[in-house]
C-alpha positions as CSV (number, residue, x, y, z in Angstrom):
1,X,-123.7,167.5,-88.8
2,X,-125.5,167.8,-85.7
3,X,-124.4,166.5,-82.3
4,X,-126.8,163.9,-80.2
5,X,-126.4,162.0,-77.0
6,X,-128.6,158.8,-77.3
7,X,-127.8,156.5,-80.7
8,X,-131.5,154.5,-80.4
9,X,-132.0,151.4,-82.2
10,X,-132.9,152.9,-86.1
11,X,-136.2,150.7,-87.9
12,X,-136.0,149.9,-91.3
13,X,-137.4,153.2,-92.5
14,X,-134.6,155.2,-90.7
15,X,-131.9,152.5,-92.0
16,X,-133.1,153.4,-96.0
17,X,-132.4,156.7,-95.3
18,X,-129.2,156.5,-94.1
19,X,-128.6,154.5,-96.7
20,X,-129.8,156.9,-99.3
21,X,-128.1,159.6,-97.0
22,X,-124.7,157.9,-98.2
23,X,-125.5,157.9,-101.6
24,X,-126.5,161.2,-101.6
25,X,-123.2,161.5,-100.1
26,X,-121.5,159.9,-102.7
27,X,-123.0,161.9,-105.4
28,X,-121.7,165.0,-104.0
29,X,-118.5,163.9,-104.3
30,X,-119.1,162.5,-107.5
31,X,-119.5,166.2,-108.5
32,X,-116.7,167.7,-106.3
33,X,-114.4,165.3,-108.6
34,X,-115.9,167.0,-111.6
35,X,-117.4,163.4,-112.4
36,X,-121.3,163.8,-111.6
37,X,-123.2,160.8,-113.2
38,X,-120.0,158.9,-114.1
39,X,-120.5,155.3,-115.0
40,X,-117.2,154.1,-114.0
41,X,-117.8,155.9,-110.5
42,X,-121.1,154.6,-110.1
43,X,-119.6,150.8,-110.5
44,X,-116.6,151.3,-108.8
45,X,-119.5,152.7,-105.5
46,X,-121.8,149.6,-106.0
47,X,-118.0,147.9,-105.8
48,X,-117.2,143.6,-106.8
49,X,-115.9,141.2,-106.2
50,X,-112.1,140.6,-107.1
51,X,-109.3,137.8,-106.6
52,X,-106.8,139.1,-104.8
53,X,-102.8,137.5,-106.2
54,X,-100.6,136.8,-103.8
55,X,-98.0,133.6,-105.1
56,X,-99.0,131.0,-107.2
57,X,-101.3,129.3,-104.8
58,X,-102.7,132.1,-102.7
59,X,-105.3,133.3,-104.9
60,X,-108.4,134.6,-102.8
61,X,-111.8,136.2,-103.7
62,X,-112.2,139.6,-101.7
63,X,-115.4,142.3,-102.5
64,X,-113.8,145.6,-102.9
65,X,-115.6,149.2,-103.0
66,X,-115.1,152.6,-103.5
67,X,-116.4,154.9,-99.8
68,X,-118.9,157.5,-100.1
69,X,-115.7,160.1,-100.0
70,X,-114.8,158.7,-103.6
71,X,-111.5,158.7,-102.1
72,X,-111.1,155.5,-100.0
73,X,-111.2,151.7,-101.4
74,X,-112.7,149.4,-98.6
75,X,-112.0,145.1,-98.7
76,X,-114.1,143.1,-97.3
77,X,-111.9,140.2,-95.6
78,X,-113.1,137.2,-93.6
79,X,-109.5,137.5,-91.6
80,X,-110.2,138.5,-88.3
81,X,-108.2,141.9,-89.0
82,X,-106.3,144.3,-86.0
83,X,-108.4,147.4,-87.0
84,X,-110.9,148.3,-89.4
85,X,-108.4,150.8,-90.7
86,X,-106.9,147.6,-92.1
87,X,-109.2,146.9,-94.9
88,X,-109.0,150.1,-96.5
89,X,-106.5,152.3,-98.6
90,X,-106.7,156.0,-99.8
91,X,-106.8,157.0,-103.3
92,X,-103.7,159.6,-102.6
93,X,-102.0,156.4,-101.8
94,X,-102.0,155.1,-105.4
95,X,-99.2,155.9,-107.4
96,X,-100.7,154.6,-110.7
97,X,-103.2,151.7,-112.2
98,X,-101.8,149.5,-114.6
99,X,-103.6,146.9,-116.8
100,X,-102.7,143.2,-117.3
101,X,-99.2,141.4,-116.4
102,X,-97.2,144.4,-115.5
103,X,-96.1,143.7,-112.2
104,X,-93.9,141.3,-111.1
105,X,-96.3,139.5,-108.7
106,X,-98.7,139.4,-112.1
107,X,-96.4,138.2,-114.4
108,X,-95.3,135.4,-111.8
109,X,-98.4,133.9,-110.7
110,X,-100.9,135.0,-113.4
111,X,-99.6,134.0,-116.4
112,X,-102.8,131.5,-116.7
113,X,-105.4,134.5,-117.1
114,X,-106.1,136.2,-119.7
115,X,-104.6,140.1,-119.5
116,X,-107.8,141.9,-120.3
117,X,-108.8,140.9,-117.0
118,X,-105.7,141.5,-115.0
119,X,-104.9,144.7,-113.1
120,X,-102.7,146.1,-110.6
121,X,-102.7,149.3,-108.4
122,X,-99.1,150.5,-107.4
123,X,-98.8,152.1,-104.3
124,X,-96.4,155.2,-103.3
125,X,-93.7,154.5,-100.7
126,X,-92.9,151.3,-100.1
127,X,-96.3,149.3,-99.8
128,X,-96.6,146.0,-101.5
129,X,-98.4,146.5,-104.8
130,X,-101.9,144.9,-105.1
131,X,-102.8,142.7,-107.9
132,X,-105.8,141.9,-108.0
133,X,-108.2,139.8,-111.4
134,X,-111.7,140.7,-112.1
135,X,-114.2,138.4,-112.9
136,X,-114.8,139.5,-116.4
137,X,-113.2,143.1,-119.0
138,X,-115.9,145.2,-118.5
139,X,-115.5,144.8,-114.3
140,X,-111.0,145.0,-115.1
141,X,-112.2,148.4,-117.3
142,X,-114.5,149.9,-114.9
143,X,-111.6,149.8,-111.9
144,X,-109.0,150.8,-114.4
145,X,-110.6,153.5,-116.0
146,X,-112.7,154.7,-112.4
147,X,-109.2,155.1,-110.4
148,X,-107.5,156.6,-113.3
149,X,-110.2,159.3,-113.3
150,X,-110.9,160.1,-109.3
151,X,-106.9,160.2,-109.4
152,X,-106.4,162.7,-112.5
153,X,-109.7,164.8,-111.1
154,X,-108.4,164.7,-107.0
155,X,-104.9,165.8,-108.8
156,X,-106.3,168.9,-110.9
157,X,-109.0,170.6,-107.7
158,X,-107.4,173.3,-106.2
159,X,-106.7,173.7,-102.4
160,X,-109.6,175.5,-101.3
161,X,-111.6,172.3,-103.1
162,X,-109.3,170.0,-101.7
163,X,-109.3,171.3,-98.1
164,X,-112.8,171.3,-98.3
165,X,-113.1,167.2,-99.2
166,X,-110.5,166.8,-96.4
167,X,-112.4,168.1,-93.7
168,X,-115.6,166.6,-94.9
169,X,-113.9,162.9,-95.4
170,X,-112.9,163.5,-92.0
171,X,-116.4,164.2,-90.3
172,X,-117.9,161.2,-92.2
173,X,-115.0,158.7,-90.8
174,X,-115.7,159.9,-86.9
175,X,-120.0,159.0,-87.9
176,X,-119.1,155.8,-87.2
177,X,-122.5,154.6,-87.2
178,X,-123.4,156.8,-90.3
179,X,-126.4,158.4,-89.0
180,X,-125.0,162.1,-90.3
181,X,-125.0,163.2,-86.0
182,X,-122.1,163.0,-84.2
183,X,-122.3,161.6,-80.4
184,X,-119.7,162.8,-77.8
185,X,-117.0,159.9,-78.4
186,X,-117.8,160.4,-82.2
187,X,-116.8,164.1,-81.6
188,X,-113.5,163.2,-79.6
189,X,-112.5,160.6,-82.6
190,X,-112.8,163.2,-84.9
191,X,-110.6,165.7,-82.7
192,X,-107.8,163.3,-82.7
193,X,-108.2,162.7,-86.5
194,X,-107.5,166.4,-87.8
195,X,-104.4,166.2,-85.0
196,X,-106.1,168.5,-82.0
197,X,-105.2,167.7,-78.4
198,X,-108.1,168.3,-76.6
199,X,-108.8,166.5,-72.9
200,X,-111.9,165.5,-72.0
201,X,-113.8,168.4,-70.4
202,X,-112.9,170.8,-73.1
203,X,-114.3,168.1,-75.9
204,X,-117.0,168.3,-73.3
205,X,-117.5,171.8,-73.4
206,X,-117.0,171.9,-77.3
207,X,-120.2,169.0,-77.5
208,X,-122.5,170.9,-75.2
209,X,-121.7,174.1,-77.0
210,X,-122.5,172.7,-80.4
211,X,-125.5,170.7,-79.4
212,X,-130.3,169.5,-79.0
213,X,-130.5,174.4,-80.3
214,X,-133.9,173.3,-79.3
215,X,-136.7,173.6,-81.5
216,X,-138.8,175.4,-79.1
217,X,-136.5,177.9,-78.8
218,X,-135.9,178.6,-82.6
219,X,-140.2,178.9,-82.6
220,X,-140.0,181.4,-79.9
221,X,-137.2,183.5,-81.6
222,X,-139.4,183.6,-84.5
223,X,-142.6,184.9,-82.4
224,X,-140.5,187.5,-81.2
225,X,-138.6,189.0,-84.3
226,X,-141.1,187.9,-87.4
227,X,-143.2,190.6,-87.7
228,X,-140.3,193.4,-86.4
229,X,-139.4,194.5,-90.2
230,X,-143.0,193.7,-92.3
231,X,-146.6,192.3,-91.2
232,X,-146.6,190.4,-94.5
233,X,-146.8,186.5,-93.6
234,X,-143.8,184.4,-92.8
235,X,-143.1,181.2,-94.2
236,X,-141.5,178.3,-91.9
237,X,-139.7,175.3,-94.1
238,X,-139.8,172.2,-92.1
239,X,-137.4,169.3,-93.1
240,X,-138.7,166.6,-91.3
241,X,-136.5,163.7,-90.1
242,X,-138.1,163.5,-86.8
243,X,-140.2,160.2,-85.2
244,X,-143.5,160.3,-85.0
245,X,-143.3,161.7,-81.6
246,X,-141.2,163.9,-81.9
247,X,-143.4,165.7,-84.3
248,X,-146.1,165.1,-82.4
249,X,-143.9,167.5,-79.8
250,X,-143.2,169.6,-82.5
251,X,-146.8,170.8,-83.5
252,X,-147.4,171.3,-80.0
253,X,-144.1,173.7,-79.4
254,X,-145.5,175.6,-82.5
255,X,-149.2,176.2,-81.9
256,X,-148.9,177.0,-77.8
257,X,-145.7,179.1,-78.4
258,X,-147.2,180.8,-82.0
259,X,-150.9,180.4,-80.6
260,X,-152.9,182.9,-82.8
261,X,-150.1,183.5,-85.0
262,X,-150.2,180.1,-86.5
263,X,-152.4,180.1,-89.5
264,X,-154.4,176.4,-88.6
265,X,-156.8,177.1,-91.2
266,X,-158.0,178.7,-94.6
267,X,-158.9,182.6,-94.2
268,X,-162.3,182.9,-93.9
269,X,-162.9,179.2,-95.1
270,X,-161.3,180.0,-98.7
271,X,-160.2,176.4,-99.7
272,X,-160.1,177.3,-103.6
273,X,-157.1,179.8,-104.0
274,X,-154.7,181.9,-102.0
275,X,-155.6,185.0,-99.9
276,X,-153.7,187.6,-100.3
277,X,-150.5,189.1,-98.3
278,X,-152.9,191.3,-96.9
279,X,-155.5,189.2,-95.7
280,X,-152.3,187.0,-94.0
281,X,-150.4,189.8,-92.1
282,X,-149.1,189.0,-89.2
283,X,-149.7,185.0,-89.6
284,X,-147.1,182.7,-89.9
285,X,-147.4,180.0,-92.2
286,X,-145.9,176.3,-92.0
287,X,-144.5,174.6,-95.0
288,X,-144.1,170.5,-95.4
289,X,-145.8,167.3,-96.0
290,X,-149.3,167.1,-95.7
291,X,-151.7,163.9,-94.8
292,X,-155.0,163.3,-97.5
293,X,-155.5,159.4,-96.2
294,X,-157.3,158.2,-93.6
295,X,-156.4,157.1,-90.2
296,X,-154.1,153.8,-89.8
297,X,-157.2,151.3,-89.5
298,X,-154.4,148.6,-88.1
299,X,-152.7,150.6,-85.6
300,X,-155.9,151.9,-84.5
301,X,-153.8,155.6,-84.0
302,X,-153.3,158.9,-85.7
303,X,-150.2,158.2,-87.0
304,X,-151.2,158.2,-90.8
305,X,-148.6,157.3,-93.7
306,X,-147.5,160.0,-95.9
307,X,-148.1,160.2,-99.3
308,X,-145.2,158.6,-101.8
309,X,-143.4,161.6,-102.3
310,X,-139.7,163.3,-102.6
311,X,-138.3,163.6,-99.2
312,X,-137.1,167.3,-100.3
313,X,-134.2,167.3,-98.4
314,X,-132.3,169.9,-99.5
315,X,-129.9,170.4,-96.6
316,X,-128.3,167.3,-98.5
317,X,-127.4,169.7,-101.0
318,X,-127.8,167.4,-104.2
319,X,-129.7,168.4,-107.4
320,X,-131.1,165.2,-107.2
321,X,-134.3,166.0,-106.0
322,X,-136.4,162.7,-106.7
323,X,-135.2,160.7,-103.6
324,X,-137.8,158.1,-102.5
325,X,-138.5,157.0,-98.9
326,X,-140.3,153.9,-99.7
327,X,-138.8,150.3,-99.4
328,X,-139.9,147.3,-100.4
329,X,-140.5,144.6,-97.3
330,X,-141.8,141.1,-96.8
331,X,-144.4,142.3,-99.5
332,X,-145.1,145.6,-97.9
333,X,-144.2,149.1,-98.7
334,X,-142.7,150.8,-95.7
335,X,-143.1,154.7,-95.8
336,X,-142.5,157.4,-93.6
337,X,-145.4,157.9,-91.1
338,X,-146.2,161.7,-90.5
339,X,-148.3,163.0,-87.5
340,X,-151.5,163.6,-87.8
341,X,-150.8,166.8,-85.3
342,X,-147.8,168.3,-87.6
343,X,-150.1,167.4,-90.2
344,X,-152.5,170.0,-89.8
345,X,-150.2,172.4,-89.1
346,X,-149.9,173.0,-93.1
347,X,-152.3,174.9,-94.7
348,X,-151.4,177.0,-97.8
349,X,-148.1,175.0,-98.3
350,X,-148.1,171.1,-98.5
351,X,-144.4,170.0,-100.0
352,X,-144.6,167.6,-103.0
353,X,-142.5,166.1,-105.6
354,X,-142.3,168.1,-108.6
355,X,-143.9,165.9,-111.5
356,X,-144.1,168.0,-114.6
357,X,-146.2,171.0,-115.4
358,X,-150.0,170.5,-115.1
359,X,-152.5,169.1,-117.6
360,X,-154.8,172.0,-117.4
361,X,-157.3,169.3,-117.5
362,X,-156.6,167.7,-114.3
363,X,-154.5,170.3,-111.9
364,X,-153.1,170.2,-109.1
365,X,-154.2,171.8,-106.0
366,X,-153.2,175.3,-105.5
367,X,-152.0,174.9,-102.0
368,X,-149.2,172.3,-103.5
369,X,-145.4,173.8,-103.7
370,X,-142.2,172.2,-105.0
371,X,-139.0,173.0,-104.5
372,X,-136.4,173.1,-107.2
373,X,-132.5,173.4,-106.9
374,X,-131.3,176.5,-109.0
375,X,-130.1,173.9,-111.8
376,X,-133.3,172.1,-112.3
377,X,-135.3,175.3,-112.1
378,X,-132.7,177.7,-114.2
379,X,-133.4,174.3,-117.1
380,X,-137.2,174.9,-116.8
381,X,-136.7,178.5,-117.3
382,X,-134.6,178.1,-119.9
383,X,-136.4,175.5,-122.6
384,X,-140.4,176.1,-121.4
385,X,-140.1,179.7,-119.9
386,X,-144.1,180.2,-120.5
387,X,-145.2,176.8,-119.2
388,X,-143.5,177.4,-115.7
389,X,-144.6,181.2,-115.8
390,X,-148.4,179.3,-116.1
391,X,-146.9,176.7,-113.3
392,X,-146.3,179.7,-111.1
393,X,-149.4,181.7,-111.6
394,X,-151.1,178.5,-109.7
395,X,-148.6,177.5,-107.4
396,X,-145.3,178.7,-105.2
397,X,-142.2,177.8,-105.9
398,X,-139.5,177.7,-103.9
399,X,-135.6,177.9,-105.5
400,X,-132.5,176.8,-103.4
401,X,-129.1,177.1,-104.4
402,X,-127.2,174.0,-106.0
403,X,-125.2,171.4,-103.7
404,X,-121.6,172.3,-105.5
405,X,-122.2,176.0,-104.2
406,X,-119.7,174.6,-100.8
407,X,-118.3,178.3,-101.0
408,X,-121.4,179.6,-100.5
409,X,-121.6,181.5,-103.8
410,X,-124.6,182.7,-105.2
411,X,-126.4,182.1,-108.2
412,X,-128.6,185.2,-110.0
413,X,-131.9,185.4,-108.6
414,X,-133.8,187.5,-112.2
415,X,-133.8,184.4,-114.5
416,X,-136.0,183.1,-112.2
417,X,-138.2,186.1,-111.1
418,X,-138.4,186.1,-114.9
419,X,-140.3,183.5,-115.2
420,X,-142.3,184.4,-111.9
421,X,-140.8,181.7,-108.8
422,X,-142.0,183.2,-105.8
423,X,-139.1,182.0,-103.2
424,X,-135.6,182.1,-104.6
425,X,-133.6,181.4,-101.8
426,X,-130.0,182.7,-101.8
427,X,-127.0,182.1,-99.4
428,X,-127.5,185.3,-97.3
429,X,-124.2,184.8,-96.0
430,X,-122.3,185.8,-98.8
431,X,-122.1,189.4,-100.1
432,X,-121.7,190.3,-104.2
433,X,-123.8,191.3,-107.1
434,X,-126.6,188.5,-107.2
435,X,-127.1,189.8,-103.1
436,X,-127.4,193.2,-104.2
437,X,-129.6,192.6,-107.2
438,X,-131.7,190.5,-104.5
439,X,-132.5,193.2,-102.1
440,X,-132.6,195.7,-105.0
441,X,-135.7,194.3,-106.2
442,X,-137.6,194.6,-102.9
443,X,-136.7,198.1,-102.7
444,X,-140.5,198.2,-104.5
445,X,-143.5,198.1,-101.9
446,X,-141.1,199.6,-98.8
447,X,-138.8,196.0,-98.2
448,X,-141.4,194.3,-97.3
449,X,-140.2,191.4,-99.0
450,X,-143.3,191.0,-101.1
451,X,-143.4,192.2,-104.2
452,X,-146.6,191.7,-106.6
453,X,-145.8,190.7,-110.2
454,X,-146.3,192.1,-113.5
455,X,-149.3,192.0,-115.0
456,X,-148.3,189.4,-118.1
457,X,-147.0,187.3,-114.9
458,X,-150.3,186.4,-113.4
459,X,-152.4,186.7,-116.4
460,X,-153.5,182.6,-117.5
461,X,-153.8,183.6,-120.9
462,X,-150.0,184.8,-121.1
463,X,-147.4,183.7,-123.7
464,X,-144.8,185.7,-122.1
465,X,-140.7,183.9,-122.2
466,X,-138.5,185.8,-121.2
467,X,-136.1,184.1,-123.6
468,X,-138.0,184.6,-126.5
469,X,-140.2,188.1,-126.4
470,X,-142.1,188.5,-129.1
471,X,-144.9,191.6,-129.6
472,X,-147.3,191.6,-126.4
473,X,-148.2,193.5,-123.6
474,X,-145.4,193.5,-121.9
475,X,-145.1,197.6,-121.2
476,X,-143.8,200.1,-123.4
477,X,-140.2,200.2,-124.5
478,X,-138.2,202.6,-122.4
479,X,-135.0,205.0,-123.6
480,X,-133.1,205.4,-120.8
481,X,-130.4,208.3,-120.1
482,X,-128.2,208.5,-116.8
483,X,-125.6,211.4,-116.6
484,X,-123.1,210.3,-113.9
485,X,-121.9,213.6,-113.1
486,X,-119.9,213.3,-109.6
487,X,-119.4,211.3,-106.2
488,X,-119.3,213.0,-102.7
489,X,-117.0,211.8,-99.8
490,X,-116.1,208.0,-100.9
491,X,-114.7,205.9,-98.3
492,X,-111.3,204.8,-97.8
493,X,-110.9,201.4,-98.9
494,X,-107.2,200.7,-99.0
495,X,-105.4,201.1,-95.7
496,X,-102.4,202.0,-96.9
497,X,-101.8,205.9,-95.2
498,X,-100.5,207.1,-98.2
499,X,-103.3,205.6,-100.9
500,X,-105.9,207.4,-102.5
501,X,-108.8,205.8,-104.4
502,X,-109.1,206.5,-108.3
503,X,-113.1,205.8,-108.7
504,X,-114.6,204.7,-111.3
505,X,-118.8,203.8,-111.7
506,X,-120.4,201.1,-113.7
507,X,-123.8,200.9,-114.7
508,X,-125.4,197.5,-114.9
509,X,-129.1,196.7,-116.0
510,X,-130.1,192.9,-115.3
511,X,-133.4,191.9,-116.4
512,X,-134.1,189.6,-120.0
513,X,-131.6,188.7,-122.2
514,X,-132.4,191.5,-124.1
515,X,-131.8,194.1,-121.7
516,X,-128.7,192.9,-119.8
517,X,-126.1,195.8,-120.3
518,X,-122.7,197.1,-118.5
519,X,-121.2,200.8,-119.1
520,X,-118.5,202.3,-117.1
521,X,-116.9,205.6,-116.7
522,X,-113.3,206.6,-117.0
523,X,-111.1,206.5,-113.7
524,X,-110.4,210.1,-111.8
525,X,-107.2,209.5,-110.3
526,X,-106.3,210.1,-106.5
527,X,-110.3,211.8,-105.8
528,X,-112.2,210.1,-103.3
529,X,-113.6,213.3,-102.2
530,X,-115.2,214.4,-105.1
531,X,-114.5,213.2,-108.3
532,X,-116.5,214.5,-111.2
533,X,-117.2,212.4,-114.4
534,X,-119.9,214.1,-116.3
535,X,-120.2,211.6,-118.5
536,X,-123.6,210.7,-120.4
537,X,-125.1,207.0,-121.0
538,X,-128.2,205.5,-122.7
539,X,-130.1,202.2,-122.5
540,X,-132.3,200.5,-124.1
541,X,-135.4,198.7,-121.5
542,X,-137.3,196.0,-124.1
543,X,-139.3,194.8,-120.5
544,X,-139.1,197.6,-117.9
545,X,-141.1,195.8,-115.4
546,X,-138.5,192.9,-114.6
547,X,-135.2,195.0,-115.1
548,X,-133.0,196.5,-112.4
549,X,-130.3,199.3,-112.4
550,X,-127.1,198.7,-110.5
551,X,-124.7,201.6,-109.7
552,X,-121.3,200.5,-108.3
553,X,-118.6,202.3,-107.8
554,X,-115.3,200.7,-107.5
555,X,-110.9,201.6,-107.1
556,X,-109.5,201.2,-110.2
557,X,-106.1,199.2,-109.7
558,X,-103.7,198.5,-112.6
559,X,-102.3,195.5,-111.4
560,X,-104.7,193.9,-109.7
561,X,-108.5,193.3,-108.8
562,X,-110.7,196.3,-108.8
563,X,-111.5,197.4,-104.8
564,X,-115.3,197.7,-104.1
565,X,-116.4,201.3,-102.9
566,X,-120.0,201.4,-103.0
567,X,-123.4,200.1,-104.9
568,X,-126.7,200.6,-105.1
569,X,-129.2,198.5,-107.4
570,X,-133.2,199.5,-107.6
571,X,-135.9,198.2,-109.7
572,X,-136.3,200.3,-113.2
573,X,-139.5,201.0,-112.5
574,X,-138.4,203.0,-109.3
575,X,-136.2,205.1,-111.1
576,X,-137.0,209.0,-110.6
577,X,-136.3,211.5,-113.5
578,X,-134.0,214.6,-112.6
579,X,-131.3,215.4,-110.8
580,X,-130.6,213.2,-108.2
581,X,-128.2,212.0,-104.8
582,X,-127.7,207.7,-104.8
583,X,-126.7,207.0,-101.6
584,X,-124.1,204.1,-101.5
585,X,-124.7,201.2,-99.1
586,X,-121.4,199.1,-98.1
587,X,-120.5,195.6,-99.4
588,X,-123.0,194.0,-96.6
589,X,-125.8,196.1,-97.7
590,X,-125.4,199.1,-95.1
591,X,-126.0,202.2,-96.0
592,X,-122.6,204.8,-96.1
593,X,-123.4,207.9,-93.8
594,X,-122.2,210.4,-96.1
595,X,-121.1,208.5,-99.4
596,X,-123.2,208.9,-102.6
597,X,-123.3,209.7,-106.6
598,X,-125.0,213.0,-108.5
599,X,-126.7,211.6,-111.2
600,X,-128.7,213.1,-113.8
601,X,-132.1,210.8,-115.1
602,X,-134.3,210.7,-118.4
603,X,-136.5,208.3,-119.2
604,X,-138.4,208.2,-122.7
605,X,-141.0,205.6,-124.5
606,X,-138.7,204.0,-127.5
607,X,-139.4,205.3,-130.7
């Protein structure tokens, strides 16, 4: 949530996608609570209307809704009310749902409807209970059953979970207007909502610190540090919720900041496939939607529409990735407009909607790229591993993590390499095995961060799955032996002045199915210094080109969770034979000055 100063008035475009901003929203919390697609939580969001029992003769009609927190019930009253506060109540508020006359006030004074269609919600302390008759069963079931759940599931997430709805329930109330920014006053609400004194210059201060990072900054830091590691081409992502002229602005800040930098056009006119790494060094490539109509004959401009497309907004973090930005109007579809001038700014990588895998009768264009959350793109891999191999010998593909990942986890990046995605995009943020695995595998070609493919991964005529090899020329089964024979200086990792580690090291190999393995050695007790284990192990590689080798080294505790030490995880293929020193790098991926395994290596064709 970003901060803003002006709130302008928003068009009907901007107003759809706030709305579908809230369902988005609303689905995220839908699968916080465990209860992704539920129909009783999708009814209980679209909300109805419901007579509200009060005596005998005050019977009125009142629309009532579940909030895009899934935990706040909102009544629409005509009663001029003291506060908005007033017409809603929070889910932790409810003691329990009970169906037909089993209240008081229900048995009382509605005795004359049938049960089925009778409910009550009673409240914790001592708040009146709420009865309340639905128009028909299936509306009576949907509230009973939809509370029941969102209070059981709320009930059974644990505290991290629940502190993490907490806070977020708390930004969204201080939007006031619902536009996902936050204004100044917006940002003081919000303040006094999680119970912080603040006065007004330090919420001032606070504001102005979190707030506009300017784009043309971010561009500049970019020109200055993208070509300090590798020449190979770097790819900017733009999500694109910007007015027309503000893009307009946007193109400019990128091609007289970038200037020659910014690749404007094909290499050397190519307009039928991609150059190579090598022909792009030192460019810097823009990703996002691309124009292929003609100017806006009625506005007489070069503000063109933009094709009917997914709005790929994956900061929204939902696997729901087939959101639409067109409304219906007096007749009209109203899309999106996109700038002409951002426009051309994409090349090599116009954003689309992911349809389906090609009819090799009518492809795509190369130059188009979809993005896929981990979930969606781990299913593809899974039940038509060759058809998205063949997807992604044509096109790039771009993974993100899924929108339940709020911890910042990490899903494992080989499944998809597997089946040949180009960009799988990890939370770089968060240190563990699917990080190390991730810059073990461009340990090939000197960290670059390219790394060309296998053979059977760019050839069209492949019928390579990864879940299902079968005889092919996929490389030559490998026998592989590694003698872990000792460790030299390991570091301290418990601070306790009088603890000394007990190492042990586990060998992991991620690649296919097949060839996923785990050994470990025995623990040497109180040597950090150098502990020998002499101990002998042996693989099997089915498909050597796609598998990795992890060595981590960890402090064996009895009672508790293992203390990392050390790892260090390299491609297969850049395994050397012989006696040889792994030098450890730390949990962040820094390299230990002194710290490292004696290992013995052998590698055979199977027999």
């Amino acid at each position: 949530m970003q901060c803003i100063r002006r709130q302008p008035k928003r068009s009907a475009s901007q107003e759809n996608i706030l709305l579908e901003q809230s369902r988005r929203v609303a689905a995220l919390n839908g699968i916080r609570l465990g209860l992704k697609d539920d129909k009783d939580l999708k009814f209980l969001l679209k909300g109805s209307q419901l007579l509200k029992v009060k005596s005998s003769s005050w019977r009125k009609e009142r629309f009532y809704k579940l909030q895009e927190d899934c935990k706040t019930i909102w009544q629409e009253s005509k009663k001029v009310l003291r506060s908005p506060e007033s017409q809603i109540f929070s889910i932790e508020d409810i003691r329990d749902v009970r169906s037909g006359h089993k209240t008081e006030g229900m048995e009382k004074y509605a005795k004359d409807v049938p049960e089925y269609r009778c409910f009550s919600i009673i409240f914790k302390d001592q708040r009146k209970n709420l009865d309340l008759i639905a128009s028909s069963e299936d509306d009576a079931n949907h509230w009973i059953a939809g509370l029941g759940k969102i209070i059981a599931h709320s009930n059974s997430m644990n505290q991290k979970q629940k502190l993490q709805h907490w806070i977020h329930t708390c930004l969204r109330k201080a939007d006031k207007n619902k536009d996902n920014k936050m204004s100044l006053k917006e940002l003081k609400d919000f303040l006094k909502e999680v119970n912080i004194e603040v006065d007004d210059y330090h919420a001032k201060k606070i504001f102005q610190h979190c707030d506009k990072i300017l784009f043309s900054d971010v561009i500049k830091a970019i020109k200055n540090y993208a070509f300090q590691t590798s020449p190979y081409p770097v790819i900017i992502s733009l999500e694109n919720h910007c007015s027309v002229e503000q893009q307009k602005v946007m193109a400019q800040h990128m091609t007289t900041i970038l200037q020659d930098m910014l690749l404007v056009a094909p290499v050397d006119g190519n307009k039928s496939q991609f150059p190579s790494p090598e022909q792009l060094k030192g460019k810097i490539l823009v990703k996002g939607k691309k124009l292929s109509r003609q100017e806006d004959p009625i506005n007489g401009n070069n503000n063109l529409e933009a094709e009917d497309v997914s709005d790929e907004d994956e900061a929204a973090e939902i696997e729901d990735e087939s959101v639409k930005t067109k409304v219906e109007q007096k007749g009209k579809s109203d899309t999106l407009k996109l700038a002409k001038e951002l426009s051309d700014t994409v090349v090599y990588c116009k954003s689309v909607h992911f349809e389906g895998f090609d009819d090799p009768s009518h492809p795509r264009a190369f130059y188009e790229m979809s993005s896929f959350s981990e979930s969606k793109a781990l299913k593809l891999a899974q039940e038509s591993g060759t058809s998205f191999i063949h997807h992604n010998i044509r096109h790039l593909s771009r993974i993100y993590p899924a929108g339940w990942r709020t911890d910042s986890s990490n899903y494992s990046p080989v499944d998809l390499w597997n089946v040949g995605c180009q960009i799988v995009a990890l939370n770089f943020q968060t240190a563990g095995t699917e990080m190390d695995v991730y810059q073990g595998r461009f340990q090939d070609n000197g960290c670059s961060g390219y790394v060309l493919k296998p053979e059977f991964l760019r050839d069209e005529q492949t019928k390579f799955n990864p879940k299902s090899i079968t005889e092919g020329t996929w490389g030559t089964k490998k026998k592989l032996l590694l003698k872990i024979i000792s460790g030299q200086q390991l570091p301290k990792v418990n601070k306790s002045k009088n603890s000394i580690v007990d190492p042990k090291v586990t060998i992991e190999i991620h690649g296919v199915q097949q060839d996923n393995n785990k050994k470990q050695t025995k623990v040497i007790e109180n040597n950090g210094f150098n502990p020998n284990w002499n101990e002998e192990f042996t693989f099997d590689i089915e498909i050597p080109a796609l598998a990795l080798v992890r060595f981590v080294v960890e402090d064996f505790d009895m009672s508790t969770k293992n203390d990392f030490i050390g790892q260090y995880t390299l491609p297969f293929t850049s395994l050397k034979q012989g006696y040889r020193h792994i030098h450890l790098l730390t949990k962040n991926g820094d390299p230990y000055s002194s710290s490292t395994l004696f290992v013995f290596v052998n590698i055979q064709d199977y027999d």
